[in-house]
Steps between C-alpha positions, in 0.01 A plus 500: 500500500865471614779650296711155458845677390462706797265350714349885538150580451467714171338817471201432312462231746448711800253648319359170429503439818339789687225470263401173546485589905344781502216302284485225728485729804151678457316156413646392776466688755065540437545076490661564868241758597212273401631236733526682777136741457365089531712387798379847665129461388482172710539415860834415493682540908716843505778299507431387137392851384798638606746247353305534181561902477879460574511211245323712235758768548804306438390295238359844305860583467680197518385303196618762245826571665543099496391451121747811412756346704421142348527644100845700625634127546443385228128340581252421199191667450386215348524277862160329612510676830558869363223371194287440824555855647439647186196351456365591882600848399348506165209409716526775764554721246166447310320545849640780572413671122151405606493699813657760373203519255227439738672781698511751230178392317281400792123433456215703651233282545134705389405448818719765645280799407698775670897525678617837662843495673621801725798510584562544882901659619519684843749815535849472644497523880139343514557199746336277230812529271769439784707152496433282831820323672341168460672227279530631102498889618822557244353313213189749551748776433592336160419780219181477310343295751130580470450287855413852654214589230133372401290381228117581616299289240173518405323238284202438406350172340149446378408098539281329314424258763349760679119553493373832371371617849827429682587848477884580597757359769797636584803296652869626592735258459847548648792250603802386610591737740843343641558721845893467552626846569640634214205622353334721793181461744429857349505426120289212559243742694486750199482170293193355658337862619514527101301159460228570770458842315326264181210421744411176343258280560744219607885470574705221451876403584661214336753418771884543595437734760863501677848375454615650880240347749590780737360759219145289569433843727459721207174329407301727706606817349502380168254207401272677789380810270348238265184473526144412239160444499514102430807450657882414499652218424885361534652179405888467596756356302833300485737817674232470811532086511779509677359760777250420777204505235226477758626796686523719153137384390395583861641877451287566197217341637494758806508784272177390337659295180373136435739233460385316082791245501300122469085624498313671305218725607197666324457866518186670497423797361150598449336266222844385395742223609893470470660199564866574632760221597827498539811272492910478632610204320691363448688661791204453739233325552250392234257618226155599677247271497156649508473573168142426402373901473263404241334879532767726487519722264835507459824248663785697598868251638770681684842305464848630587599330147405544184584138487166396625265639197487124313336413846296823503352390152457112569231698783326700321655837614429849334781712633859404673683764705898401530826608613867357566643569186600868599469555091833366515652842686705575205395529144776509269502691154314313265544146653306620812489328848739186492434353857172431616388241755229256346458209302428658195836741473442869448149384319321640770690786680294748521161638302207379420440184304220351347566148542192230360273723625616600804608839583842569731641766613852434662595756675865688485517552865616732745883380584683163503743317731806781311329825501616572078287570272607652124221551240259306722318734760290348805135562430159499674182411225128616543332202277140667398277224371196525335312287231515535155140535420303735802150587543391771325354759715141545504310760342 
């Protein structure tokens, strides 16, 4: 690679050069982000987490600059270590083609009868659109950051588990709320004023509730105009862990919401029975035991993470309700969201997913620990279900 008369790198070289880092780089980097979307999908200390992230952001940049630098000396491609590199990048770079796919092509299960988005933005000078002080209030300022607008979702599904007579059930699903300052009391009271307004049947919250455990006093003017007819339920999730838990379950519980994490409890609604459970592993706690609803109609599991559906299936579950992965909070061009905390990578970021029978719904969320968000709005979701095949009605 070295010029030997002049020990000067030619041009075509350079060239050479450049090239061959800038293909290593993207391969690369989605190997990086892979590692780290694990590491953060289990229950690692915060010590660990946050070692990981500033890891991850050196080593994005640092291995091409080092492989240009090592070809500028006169390094062979052809070395077993750079071989290796290529090869792990080869790799990341096949994964990340696939993504890119399933984000540009993705599959709508026939289930999903119905989808109507409206798009929610409030006026400048409404309080809902003003920046907090709290910690991230100059990243909310960043342009294009769609942190200060909503996605209201409607879906509706048609189950053929369900029995013809079941007739229809409505749930609103919303999560990850993340109170830390930046993102203002107000917003979140237009947010959730906007949720009670679906008037379902049932409301459920899929945990991370705070990230400032002073902000717990917002609860009452926010999660306290929720209200519905069989009930609200909360599980928490890995921001709350390392908060007095006991204290934030007690603060929903007061404003009429029931704490799902670890049980499971049958609803009853006229002739029909739901069996709803919930679960904040593996951050906290365990899987819910009673699990023998033989007569419910249909088995709904909670979980902060998508991560738990294989467990949802091994039980016999109908429907899982998720969170955590924020949808990623920003969706890139084409490739779509590169960072999102769970086992299974960006697989499950946000959407619905049919998944051996199993239908999830994982949530985008309302904010994050950094209050950015580009090409990936918050969102609340009305979930209508109804069975396939219905009674007819009688003559």
């Amino acid at each position: 690679m070295v010029d030997g008369s002049s020990g000067n790198v030619s041009e075509m070289d350079v060239w050479q050069i450049v090239l061959l880092s800038a293909l290593l780089a993207p391969g690369w980097a989605k190997l990086l982000a892979m590692g780290l979307n694990w590491v953060h999908g289990c229950p690692w200390p915060p010590i660990i987490l946050w070692s990981t992230r500033k890891l991850n952001d050196v080593l994005v940049f640092l291995l091409p600059i080092l492989h240009a630098a090592w070809l500028w000396n006169g390094g062979e491609i052809t070395s077993p270590l750079w071989l290796l590199v290529a090869t792990l990048s080869a790799i990341g770079s096949i994964v990340l083609i696939r993504d890119a796919w399933r984000y540009q092509f993705p599959v709508v299960p026939d289930w999903e009868v119905d989808k109507q988005v409206e798009i929610r933005t409030w006026p400048d000078g409404h309080p809902a659109r003003q920046v907090g002080r709290g910690h991230g209030s100059k990243l909310a300022r960043f342009p294009f950051n769609e942190q200060y607008s909503l996605s209201i979702v409607r879906r509706e599904w048609v189950l053929d588990e369900l029995p013809p007579d079941f007739g229809e059930l409505t749930i609103t699903h919303f999560s990850d709320a993340h109170f830390r300052g930046a993102v203002t009391r107000a917003w979140y009271e237009e947010v959730l004023q906007e949720a009670a307004d679906f008037r379902s049947d049932l409301v459920v919250f899929t945990g991370d509730l705070l990230d400032d455990e002073h902000l717990l006093e917002w609860v009452p003017a926010t999660f306290g105009r929720l209200h519905a007819r069989l009930g609200c339920y909360f599980l928490l999730g890995n921001h709350d862990r390392p908060f007095d838990v006991a204290v934030i379950r007690q603060s929903l519980e007061r404003l009429g919401w029931q704490d799902a994490a670890g049980r499971g409890v049958i609803l009853h609604d006229g002739p029909r029975q739901i069996f709803l459970a919930g679960t904040e592993v593996p951050w906290m706690g365990e899987h819910p035991s009673q699990l023998s609803a033989t007569k419910a109609s249909l088995r709904v599991l909670l979980s902060h993470t998508p991560d738990n559906v294989e467990w949802s299936i091994e039980h016999g579950f109908d429907v899982v309700l998720a969170g955590h992965t924020h949808g990623g909070q920003i969706r890139l061009p084409i490739l779509g969201p590169v960072y999102s905390p769970s086992r299974y990578g960006v697989r499950y970021s946000a959407g619905i997913f049919d998944v051996s029978g199993v239908k999830m719904h994982v949530s985008f969320g309302l904010s994050g620990r950094e209050p950015l968000r580009i090409n990936c709005r918050p969102e609340i979701t009305q979930i209508v279900l109804r069975p396939r095949q219905t009674v007819p009605p009688s003559a």
